[in-house]
C-alpha positions in Angstrom: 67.7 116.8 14.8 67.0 113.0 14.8 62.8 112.8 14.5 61.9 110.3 17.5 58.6 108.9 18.1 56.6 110.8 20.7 55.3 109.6 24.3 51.4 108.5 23.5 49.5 110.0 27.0 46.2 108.0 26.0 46.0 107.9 30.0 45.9 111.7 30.1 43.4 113.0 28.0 43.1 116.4 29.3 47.3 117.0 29.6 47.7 115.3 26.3 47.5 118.7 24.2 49.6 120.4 27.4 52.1 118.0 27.6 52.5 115.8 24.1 54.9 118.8 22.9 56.5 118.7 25.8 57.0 115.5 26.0 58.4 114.9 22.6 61.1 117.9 22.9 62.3 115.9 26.0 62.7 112.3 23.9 64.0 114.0 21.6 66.6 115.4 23.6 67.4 112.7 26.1 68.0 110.1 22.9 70.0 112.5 21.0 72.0 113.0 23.8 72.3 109.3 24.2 73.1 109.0 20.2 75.9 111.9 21.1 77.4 109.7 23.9 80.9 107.9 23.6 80.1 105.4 25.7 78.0 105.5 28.9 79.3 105.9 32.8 77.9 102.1 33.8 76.0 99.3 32.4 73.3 100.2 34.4 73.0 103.7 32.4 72.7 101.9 29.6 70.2 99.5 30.1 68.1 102.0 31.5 68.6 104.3 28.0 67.8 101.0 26.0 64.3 100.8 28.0 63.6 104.0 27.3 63.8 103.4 23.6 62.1 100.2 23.7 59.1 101.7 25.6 59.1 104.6 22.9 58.6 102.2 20.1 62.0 103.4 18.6 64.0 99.5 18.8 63.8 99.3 15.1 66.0 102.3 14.9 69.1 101.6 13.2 70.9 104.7 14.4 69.8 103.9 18.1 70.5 100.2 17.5 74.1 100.8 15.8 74.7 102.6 19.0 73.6 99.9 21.4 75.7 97.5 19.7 78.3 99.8 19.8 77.9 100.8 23.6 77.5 97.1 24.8 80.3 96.0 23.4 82.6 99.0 25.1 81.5 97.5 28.0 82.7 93.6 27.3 79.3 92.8 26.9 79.2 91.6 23.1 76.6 89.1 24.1 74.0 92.2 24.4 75.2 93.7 21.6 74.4 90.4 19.6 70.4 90.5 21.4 70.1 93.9 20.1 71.4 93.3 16.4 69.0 90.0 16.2 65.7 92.0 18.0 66.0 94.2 14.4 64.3 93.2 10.8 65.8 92.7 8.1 67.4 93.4 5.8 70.1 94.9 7.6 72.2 97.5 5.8 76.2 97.7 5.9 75.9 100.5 9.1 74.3 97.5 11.1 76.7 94.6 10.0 79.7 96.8 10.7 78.6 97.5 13.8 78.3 93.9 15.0 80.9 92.6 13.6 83.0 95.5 15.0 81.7 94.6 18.7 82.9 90.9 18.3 85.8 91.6 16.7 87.1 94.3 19.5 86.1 92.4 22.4 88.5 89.1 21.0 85.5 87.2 19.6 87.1 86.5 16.1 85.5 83.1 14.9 82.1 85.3 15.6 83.2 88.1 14.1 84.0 86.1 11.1 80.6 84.1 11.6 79.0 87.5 11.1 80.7 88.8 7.9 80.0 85.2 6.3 75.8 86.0 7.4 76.4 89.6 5.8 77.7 88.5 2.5 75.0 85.7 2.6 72.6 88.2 2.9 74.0 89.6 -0.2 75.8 92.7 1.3 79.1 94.0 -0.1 81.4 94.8 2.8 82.9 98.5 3.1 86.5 99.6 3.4 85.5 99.6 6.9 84.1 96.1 7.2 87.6 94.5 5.5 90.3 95.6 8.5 88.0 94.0 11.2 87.4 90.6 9.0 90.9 90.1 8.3 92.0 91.5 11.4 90.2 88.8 12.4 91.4 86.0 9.8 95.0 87.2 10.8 94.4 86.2 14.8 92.5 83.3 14.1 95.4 82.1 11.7 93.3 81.4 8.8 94.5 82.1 5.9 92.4 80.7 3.3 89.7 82.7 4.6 91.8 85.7 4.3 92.7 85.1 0.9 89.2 84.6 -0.1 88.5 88.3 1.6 91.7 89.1 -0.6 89.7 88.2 -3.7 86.8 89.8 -3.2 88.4 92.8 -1.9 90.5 93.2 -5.6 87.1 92.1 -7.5 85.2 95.0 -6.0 87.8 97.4 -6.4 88.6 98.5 -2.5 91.9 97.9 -2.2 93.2 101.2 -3.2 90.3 103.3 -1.3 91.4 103.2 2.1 95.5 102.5 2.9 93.9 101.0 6.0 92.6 97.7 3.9 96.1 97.4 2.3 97.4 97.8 5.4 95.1 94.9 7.2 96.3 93.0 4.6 100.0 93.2 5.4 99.1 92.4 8.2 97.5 89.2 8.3 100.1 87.4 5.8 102.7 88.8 8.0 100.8 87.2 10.9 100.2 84.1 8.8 104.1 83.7 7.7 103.8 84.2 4.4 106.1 87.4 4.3 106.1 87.0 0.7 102.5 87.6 0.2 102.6 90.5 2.9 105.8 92.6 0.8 103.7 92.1 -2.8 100.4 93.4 -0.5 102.4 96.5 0.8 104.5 97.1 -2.9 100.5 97.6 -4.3 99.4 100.0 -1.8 99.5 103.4 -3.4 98.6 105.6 -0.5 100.9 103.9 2.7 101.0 105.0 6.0 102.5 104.0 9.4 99.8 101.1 10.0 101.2 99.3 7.0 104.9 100.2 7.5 104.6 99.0 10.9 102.8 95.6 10.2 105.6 94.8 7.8 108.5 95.7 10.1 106.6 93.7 12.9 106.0 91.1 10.7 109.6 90.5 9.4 110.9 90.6 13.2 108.3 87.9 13.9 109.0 85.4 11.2 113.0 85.4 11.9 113.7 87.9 9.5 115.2 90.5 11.5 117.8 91.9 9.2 115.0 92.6 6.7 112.8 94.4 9.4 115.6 96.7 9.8 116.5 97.1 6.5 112.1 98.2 6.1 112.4 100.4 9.1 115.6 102.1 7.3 113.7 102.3 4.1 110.3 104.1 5.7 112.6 106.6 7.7 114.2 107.6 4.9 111.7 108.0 2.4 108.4 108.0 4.4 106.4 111.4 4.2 104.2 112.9 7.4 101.9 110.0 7.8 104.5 107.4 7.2 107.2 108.6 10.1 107.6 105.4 12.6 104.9 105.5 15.7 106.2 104.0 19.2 104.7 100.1 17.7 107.3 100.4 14.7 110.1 101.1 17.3 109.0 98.4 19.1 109.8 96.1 15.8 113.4 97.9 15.2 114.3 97.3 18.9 113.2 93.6 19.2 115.4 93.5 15.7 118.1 94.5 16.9 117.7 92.4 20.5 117.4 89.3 17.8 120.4 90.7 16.1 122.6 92.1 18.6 122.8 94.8 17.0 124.0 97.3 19.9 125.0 100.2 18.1 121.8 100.1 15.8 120.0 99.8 19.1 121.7 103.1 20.4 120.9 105.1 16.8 117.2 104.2 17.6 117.2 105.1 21.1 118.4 108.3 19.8 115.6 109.0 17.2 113.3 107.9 20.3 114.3 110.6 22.3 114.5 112.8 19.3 111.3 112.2 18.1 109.5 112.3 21.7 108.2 108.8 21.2 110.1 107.9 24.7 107.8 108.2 26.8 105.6 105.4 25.5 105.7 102.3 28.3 106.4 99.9 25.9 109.3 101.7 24.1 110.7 102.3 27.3 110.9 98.5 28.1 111.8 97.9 24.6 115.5 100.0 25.1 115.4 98.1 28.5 115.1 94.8 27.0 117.7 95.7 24.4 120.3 96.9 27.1 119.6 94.1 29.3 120.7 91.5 26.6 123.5 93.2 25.2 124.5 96.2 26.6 126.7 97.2 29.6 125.5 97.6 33.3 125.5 101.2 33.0 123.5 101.4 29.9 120.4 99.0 31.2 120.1 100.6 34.4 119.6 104.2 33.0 117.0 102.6 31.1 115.3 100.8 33.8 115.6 104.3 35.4 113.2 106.0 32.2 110.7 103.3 32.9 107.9 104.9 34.3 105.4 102.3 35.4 107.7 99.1 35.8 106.4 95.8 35.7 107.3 92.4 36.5 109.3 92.4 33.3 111.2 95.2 33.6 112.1 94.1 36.8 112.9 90.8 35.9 115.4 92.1 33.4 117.2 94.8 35.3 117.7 91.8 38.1 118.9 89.8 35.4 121.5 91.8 34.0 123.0 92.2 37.5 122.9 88.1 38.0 124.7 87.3 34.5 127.6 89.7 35.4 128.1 88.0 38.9 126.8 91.1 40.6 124.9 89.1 42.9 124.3 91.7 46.0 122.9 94.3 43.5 120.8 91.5 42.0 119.1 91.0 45.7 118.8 94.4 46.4 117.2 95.2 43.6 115.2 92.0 44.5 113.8 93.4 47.7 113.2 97.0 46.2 110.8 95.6 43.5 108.9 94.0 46.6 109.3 97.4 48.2 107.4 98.6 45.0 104.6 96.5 45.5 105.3 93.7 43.0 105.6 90.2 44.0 108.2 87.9 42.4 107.3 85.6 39.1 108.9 82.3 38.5 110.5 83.9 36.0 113.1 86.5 38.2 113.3 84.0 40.9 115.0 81.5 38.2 117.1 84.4 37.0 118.1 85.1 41.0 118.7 81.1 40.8 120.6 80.8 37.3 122.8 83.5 38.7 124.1 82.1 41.8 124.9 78.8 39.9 127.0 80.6 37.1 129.0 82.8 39.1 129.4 79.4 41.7 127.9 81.7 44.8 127.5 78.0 46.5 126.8 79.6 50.5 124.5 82.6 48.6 122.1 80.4 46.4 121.9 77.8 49.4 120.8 81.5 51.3 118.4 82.1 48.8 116.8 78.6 48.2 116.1 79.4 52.2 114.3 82.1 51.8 112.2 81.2 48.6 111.0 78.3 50.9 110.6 80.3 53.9 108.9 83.3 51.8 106.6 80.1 50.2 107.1 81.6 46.9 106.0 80.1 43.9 108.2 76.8 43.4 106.8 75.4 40.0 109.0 73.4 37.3 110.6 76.5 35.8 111.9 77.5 39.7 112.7 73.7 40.7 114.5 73.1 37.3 117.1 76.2 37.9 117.4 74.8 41.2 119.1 71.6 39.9 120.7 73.5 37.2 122.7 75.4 40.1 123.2 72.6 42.4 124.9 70.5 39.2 127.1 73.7 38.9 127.7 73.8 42.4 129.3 70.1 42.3 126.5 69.3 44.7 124.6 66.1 43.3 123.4 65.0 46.3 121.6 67.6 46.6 120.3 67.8 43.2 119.7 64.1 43.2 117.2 65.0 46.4 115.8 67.6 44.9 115.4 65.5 41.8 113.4 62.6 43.4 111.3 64.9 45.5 110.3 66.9 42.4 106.4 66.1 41.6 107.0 66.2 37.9 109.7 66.4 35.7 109.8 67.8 32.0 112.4 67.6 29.3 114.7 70.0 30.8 115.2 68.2 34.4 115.8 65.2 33.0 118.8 67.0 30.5 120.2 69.3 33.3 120.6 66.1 35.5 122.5 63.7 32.3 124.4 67.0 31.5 125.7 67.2 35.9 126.2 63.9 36.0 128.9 63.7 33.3 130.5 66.8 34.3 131.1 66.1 37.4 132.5 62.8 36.3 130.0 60.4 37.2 130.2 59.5 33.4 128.0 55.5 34.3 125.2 57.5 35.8 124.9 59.9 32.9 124.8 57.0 30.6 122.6 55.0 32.8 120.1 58.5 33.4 120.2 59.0 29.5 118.6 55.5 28.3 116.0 55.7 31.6 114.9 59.1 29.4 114.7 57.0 26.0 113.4 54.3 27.9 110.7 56.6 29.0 110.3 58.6 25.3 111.8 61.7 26.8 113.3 64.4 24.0 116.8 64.2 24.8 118.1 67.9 23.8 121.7 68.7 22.0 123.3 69.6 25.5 122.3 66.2 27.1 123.4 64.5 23.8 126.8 66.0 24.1 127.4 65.1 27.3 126.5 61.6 26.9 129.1 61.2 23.9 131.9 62.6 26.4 130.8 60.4 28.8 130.8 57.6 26.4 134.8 58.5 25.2 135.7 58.7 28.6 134.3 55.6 29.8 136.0 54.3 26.4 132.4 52.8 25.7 132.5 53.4 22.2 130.0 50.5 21.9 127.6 52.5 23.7 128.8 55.7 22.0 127.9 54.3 18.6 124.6 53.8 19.9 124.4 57.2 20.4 125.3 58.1 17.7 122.4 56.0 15.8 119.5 57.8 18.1 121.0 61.1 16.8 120.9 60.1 13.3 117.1 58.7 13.5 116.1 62.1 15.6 117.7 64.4 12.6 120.3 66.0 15.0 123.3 65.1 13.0 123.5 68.8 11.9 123.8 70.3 15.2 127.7 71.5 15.3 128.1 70.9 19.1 127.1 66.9 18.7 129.5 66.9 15.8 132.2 68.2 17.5 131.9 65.9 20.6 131.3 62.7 18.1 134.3 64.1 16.2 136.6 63.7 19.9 134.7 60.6 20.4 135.7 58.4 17.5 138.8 60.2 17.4 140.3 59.2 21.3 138.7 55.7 20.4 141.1 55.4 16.8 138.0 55.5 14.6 139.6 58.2 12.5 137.8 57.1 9.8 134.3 57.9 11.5 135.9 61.2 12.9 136.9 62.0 9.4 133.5 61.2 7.8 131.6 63.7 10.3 133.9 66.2 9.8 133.4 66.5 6.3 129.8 66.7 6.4 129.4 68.3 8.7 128.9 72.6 8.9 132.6 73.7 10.7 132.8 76.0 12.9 136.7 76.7 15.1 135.8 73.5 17.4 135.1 71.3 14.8 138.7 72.4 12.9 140.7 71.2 16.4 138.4 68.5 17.2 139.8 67.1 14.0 143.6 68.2 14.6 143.2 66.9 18.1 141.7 63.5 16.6 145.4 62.9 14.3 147.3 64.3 17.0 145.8 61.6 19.9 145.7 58.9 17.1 149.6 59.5 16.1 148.8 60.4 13.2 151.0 63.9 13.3 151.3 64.5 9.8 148.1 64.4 8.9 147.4 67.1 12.1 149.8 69.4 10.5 148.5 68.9 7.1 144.8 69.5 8.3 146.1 72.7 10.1 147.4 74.1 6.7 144.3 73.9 5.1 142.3 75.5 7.4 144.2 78.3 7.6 143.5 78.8 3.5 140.0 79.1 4.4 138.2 81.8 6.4 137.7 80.8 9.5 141.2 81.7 12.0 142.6 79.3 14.6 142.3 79.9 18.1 144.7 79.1 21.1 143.8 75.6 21.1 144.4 75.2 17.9 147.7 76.4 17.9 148.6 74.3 20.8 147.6 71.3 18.8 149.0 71.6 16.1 152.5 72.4 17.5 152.6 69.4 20.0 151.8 67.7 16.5 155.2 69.2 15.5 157.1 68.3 18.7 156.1 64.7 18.4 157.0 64.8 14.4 160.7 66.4 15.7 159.7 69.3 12.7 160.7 72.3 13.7 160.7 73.5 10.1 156.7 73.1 10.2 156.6 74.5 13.6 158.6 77.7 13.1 156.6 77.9 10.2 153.7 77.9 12.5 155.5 80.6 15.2 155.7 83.0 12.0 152.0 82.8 11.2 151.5 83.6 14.6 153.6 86.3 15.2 152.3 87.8 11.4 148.8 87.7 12.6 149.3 89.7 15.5 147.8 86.5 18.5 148.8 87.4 21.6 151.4 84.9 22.7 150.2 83.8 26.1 151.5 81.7 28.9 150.0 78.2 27.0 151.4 79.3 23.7 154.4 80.5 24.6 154.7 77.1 26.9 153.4 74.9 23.6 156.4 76.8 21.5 158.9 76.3 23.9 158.0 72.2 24.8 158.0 72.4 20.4 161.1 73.6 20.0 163.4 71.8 22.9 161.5 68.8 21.9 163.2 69.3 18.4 166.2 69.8 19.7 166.8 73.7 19.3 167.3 74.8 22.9 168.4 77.9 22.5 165.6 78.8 20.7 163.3 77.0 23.1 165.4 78.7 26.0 165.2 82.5 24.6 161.0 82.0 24.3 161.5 80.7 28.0 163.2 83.9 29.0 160.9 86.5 27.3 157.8 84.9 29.1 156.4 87.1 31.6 154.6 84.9 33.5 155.7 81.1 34.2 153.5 78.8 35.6 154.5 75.1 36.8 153.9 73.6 33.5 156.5 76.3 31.8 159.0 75.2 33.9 158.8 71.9 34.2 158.7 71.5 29.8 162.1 73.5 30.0 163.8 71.1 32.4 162.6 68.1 30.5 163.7 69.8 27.4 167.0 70.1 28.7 167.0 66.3 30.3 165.5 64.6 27.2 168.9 65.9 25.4 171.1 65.1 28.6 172.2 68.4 29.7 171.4 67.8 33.0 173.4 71.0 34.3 171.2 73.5 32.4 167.9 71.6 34.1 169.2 71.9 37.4 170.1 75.3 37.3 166.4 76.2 35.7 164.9 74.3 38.4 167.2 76.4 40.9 165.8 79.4 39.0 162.2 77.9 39.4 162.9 77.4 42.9 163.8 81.0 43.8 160.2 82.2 42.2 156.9 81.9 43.2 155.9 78.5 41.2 155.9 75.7 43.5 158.0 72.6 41.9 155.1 69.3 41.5 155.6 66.0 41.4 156.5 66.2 37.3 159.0 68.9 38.1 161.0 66.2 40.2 160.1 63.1 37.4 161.7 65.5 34.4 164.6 66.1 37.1 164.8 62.4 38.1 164.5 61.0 34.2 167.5 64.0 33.6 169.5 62.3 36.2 169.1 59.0 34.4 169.8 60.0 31.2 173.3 61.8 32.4 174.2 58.9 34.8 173.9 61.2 38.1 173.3 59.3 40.8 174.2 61.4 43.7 172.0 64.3 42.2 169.4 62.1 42.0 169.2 61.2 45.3 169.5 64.7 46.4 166.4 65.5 44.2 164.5 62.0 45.4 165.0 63.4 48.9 164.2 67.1 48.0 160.6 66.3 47.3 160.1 65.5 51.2 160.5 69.6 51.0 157.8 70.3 49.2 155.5 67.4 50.8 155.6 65.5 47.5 154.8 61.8 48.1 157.3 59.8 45.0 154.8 57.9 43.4 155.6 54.8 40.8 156.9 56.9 38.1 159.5 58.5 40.6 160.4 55.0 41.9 161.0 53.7 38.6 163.1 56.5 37.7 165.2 55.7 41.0 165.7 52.0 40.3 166.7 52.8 36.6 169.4 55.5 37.5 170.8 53.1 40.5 170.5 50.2 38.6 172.0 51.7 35.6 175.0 53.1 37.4 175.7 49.2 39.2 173.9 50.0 42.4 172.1 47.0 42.1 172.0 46.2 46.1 170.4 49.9 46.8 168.1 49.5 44.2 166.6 46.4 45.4 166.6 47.8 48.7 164.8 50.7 47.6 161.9 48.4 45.7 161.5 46.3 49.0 161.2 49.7 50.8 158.6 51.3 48.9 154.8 52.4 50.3 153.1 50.8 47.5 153.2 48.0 45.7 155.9 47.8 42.5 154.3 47.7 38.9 155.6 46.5 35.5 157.7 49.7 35.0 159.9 49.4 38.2 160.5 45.7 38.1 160.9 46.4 34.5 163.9 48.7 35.0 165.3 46.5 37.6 165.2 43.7 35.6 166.6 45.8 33.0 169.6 46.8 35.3 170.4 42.9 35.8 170.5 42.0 32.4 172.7 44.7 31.9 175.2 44.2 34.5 174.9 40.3 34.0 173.2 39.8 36.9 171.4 36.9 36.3 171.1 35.0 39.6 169.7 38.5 41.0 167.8 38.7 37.9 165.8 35.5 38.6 165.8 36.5 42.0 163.9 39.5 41.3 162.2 37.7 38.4 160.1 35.9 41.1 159.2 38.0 43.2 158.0 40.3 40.4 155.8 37.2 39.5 154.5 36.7 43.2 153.7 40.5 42.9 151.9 40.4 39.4 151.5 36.6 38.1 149.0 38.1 35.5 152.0 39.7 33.9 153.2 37.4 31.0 156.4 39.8 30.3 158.0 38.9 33.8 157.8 34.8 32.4 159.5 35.6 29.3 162.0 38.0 31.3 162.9 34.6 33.9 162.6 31.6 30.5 165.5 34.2 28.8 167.9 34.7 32.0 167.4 31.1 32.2 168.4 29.7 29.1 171.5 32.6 29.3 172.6 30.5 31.9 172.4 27.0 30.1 169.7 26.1 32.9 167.0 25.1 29.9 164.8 23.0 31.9 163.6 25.9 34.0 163.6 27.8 31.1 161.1 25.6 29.8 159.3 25.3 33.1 158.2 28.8 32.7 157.0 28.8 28.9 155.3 25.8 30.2 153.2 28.0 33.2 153.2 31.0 30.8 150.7 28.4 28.3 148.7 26.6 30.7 148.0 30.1 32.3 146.8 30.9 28.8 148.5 33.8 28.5 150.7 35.0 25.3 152.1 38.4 24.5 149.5 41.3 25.3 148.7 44.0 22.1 150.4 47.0 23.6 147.5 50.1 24.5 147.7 53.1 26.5 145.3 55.1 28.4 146.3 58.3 27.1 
């Protein structure tokens, strides 16, 4: 028993021999019991133990004191524990050190912990295999890893690396925590004796430095050849799960859920919510909700990610009853699942439901801060709604990176393609980070706009902000300077540029808009040599590449790869394969692809009539549109046009007019492109008289393509006093247009009437007007 200094009764005299035994035995016993203690029931306790053994002269010992410290610091009160350890003399031996480093060090305290050991080794004291865990325990949260190496050094020069696995172990630990995973494996590859603390710190430490597949690969390696003391604890599961979350690696996730339960280790809280988070992110519906089911004491979090597997499959109604029930449960919503609630609405476009719930988060007055406010814009941009987001936009007290991006990214997607542009230099105006989504749609904006000026702009801040490798800005600067004819700046990004299956048809689709069909095809071939597989949209590409280069050699070749590869032929393919073949000119071919299709939609039909009026067999498109008529596709307006421009090509007037008048059926308005095709097949057949009638009776105003074909018809026919006729009024119409001048100067001179002639070369110069370059808008 510890010897404690008596209670002196120099008040007593005459009790002093009765009682002085007594006394001592009572000291004796009340401090040992104190010594025996884990920790006391209050602070109050303790204080009043800690008089005792300052009143009993027994401060100065280091037994009582280590305790103290020790007992203070159980109760957050390292401040105390730091009074008791500076009341005592020195020198202070290891036992005392230890124990105040240990009460900084486990109430958070690390730069004092560390303060402490750096006093201790002043004072000339070695530390322990007990003093190294907490210092670079300490080292490891404070991020200092100088300090820790220098621990490292004296650690290898006094030989106590290999005397406890629990130094190695520390040590893993901080360079894991530190990022140098380098230094951490060569740490754990010297420890001779390992167990589950080191294992674990390296798993945990791989996982947290983005080396996931390695963590896995570590937890693998410790299952297999780890002994009793090395088998993974519920913290190593932790590491495997969150791997395999990184990962998404499911059916890893599943084999450890299945040594969880095997092992017993599933009914730790935070493996529970672990398997929950890994479900949640990858799994299926079923599969998370079980898990949320095994969670015993749920939290915010595992609410919040039960909530939010329901909202990113569209299940909203589960979503909100699950909503109320973790209310029910006593927990209040977070920012955090009310954005989920939010960011569900918008994807699955619940428009009348997220208004509903914006409601009742105002009603409610639940927390509304930037995370809440930003999903809020983020659905309303989904929803189409910009008014409302613009509101909610200017009304906002603050705005961070991401409100300014979801707002640039809404603008253009909804078409507002100036306001984008015009939101995106306000942010560089204002040095806001613009982020790879914003970015993206400000180049689409900028193609579509045909600002290419502005677009090369663009293009420059993403160069100076070292975002040139992003794939997605690529891509879209790819399609940019490719719809502008700026193939050589398409072609430059693509080839340095990392590829990925947009990138390969942003390229195709680049030659393909540009004309340049050959070169589409070409670029087609080599990718397929590589790795990396077309898609859908690449085949469709590549074989309207083919239809416009009349090759069906290269576009059978294309069906064959196709059909070898097992791709499903689906109603776009099959509708690109069919518009290939008719286009080059094998329409039975074309028309047995037709047949086979199981579903037709308008666009199916209408390339099989136009691939039958393109060659003039007028007969076979009228008996497919018959066909399309008796189904349950709706003929549009370029049903009719492919009809019309059938009609024209086989000289079929009375057929035409038929179909002109048949679109009154379907309440089609005829617009230009209908008319012209009208006035062409009149005026081609002689009908001169009803075609002008039918220009003077049109809704709209005529353009350049149906005075164009009337003109045509005159000139054809040798009707050149109708010609001028028409002529002028197309000039009254359109005076702009040098092409009607040049028309009237040519039917003049025809005519021997030079004078005029020159009388409108004459207006066609002082208008200052010459022969336009030729563009389109396609």
């Amino acid at each position: 028993m510890l010897k404690l200094k008596p209670l002196q009764l120099r008040h007593f005299p005459l009790f002093s021999n009765l009682f002085s035994s007594s006394a001592s035995n009572y000291l004796n016993s009340h401090l040992n019991s104190f010594l025996s203690n884990k920790s006391p029931a209050t602070l109050l306790s303790l204080l009043q133990s800690h008089a005792l053994i300052l009143t009993t002269g027994n401060s100065s010992n280091i037994f009582l004191a280590a305790k103290l410290i020790s007992l203070y610091a159980s109760l957050g009160k390292p401040d105390l524990s730091t009074e008791v350890f500076d009341s005592l003399c020195s020198p202070k031996d290891i036992f005392l050190w230890n124990s105040i480093i240990k009460s900084h060090f486990s109430n958070g305290n690390y730069p004092e912990s560390f303060s402490y050991y750096v006093d201790m080794r002043l004072s000339e004291v070695l530390p322990n295999d007990f003093t190294i865990p907490m210092v670079v325990g300490g080292c490891a949260e404070l991020g200092r890893l100088d300090c820790g190496r220098y621990v490292h050094g004296l650690v290898s020069k006094c030989g106590l690396f290999n005397e406890n696995s629990a130094v190695g172990s520390s040590f893993v630990y901080m360079y894991a925590k530190c990022g140098s995973m380098e230094n951490a494996c060569l740490v754990f590859d010297e420890i001779i004796v390992r167990d589950v603390v080191g294992w674990t710190a390296l798993v945990i430490g791989y996982v947290q430095n983005g080396e996931s597949e390695r963590g896995l690969e570590c937890l693998r390696e410790m299952i297999r050849v780890g002994g009793d003391d090395e088998r993974p604890n519920f913290r190593t599961l932790e590491g495997g799960f969150h791997a395999c979350g990184k990962l998404g690696l499911l059916a890893e996730g599943r084999c450890l859920h299945g040594l969880v339960v095997k092992t017993g280790l599933d009914c730790y809280v935070v493996v529970q919510s672990s398997v929950l988070l890994l479900y949640s992110k990858w799994g299926n519906i079923g599969e998370a909700y079980a898990s949320f089911c095994e969670v015993v004491d749920k939290d915010i979090i595992s609410w919040t990610s039960i909530i939010g597997v329901y909202a990113r499959f569209g299940l909203m109604k589960e979503s909100i009853d699950l909503f109320w029930k973790m209310q029910d449960d006593g927990i209040c919503p977070d920012e955090m699942v009310i954005s989920c609630m939010i960011l569900g609405f918008g994807n699955f476009m619940s428009a009348c439901e997220g208004k509903a719930f914006h409601g009742l988060i105002m009603r409610s007055h639940y927390m509304l801060d930037l995370m809440v406010q930003n999903a809020l814009l983020s659905m309303y941009c989904k929803f189409g709604l910009l008014s409302v987001a613009e509101q909610l936009f200017g009304f906002m007290p603050e705005h961070n990176r991401e409100s300014w991006n979801t707002m640039v990214s809404g603008y253009s997607k909804m078409g507002n393609e100036a306001k984008s542009i015009r939101l995106f230099r306000e942010m560089q105006h204002l040095g806001i980070e613009t982020d790879s989504n914003s970015l993206v749609s400000v180049i689409v904006s900028c193609s579509q706009l045909g600002a290419i000026c502005i677009g090369l702009s663009v293009h420059g801040y993403i160069i100076k902000n070292h975002m040139g490798d992003n794939i997605s800005i690529a891509n879209s600067l790819i399609d940019m300077y490719g719809k502008s004819g700026k193939q050589t700046f398409a072609r430059r990004i693509f080839q340095r540029t990392q590829r990925d299956i947009i990138t390969w048809n942003s390229m195709i689709s680049s030659y393909t808009h540009c004309g340049n069909f050959a070169e589409a095809v070409a670029l087609f071939e080599e990718m397929v040599l590589g790795s990396l597989k077309p898609n859908l949209a690449t085949f469709v590409t590549v074989l309207s590449a083919c239809s416009h280069l009349a090759s069906s050699e290269k576009g059978e070749t294309i069906h064959n790869y196709i059909k070898e590869k097992g791709y499903e032929l689906s109603q776009s393919l099959a509708t690109a394969l069919v518009d290939m073949y008719a286009k080059c000119g094998r329409l039975e071919k074309s028309r047995e692809l037709f047949d086979s299709m199981k579903e037709r939609d308008a666009v199916s039909w209408n390339v099989m009539i136009s691939g039958y009026g393109m060659h003039g067999d007028a007969e076979s498109a009228f008996q497919v549109f018959q066909q399309m008529e008796t189904s349950n596709v709706k003929p549009n307006a370029l049903t009719f046009l492919a009809l019309l421009s059938s009609c024209t090509h086989s000289g079929l007037v009375e057929e035409g007019k038929y179909l002109f008048d048949r679109m009154h059926h379907y309440f089609l308005k005829p617009n230009l492109k209908h008319y012209a095709c009208m006035v062409d097949l009149l005026g081609r057949s002689g009908n001169l008289q009803e075609a002008e009638a039918l220009v003077m009776s049109m809704p709209m105003a005529p353009d350049g393509g149906v005075w164009g074909a009337l003109l045509s018809s005159c000139i054809i026919h040798d009707e050149i006093e109708m010609g001028i006729r028409i002529a002028k009024r197309a000039i009254e119409s359109d005076p702009d247009n040098d092409g009607y001048y040049i028309t009237i100067s040519n039917m003049y001179s025809s005519t021997g009437r030079w004078e005029e002639a020159e009388r409108a070369r004459e207006v066609l110069k002082e208008r200052g007007m010459g022969k336009k370059t030729a563009w389109s808008a396609l």
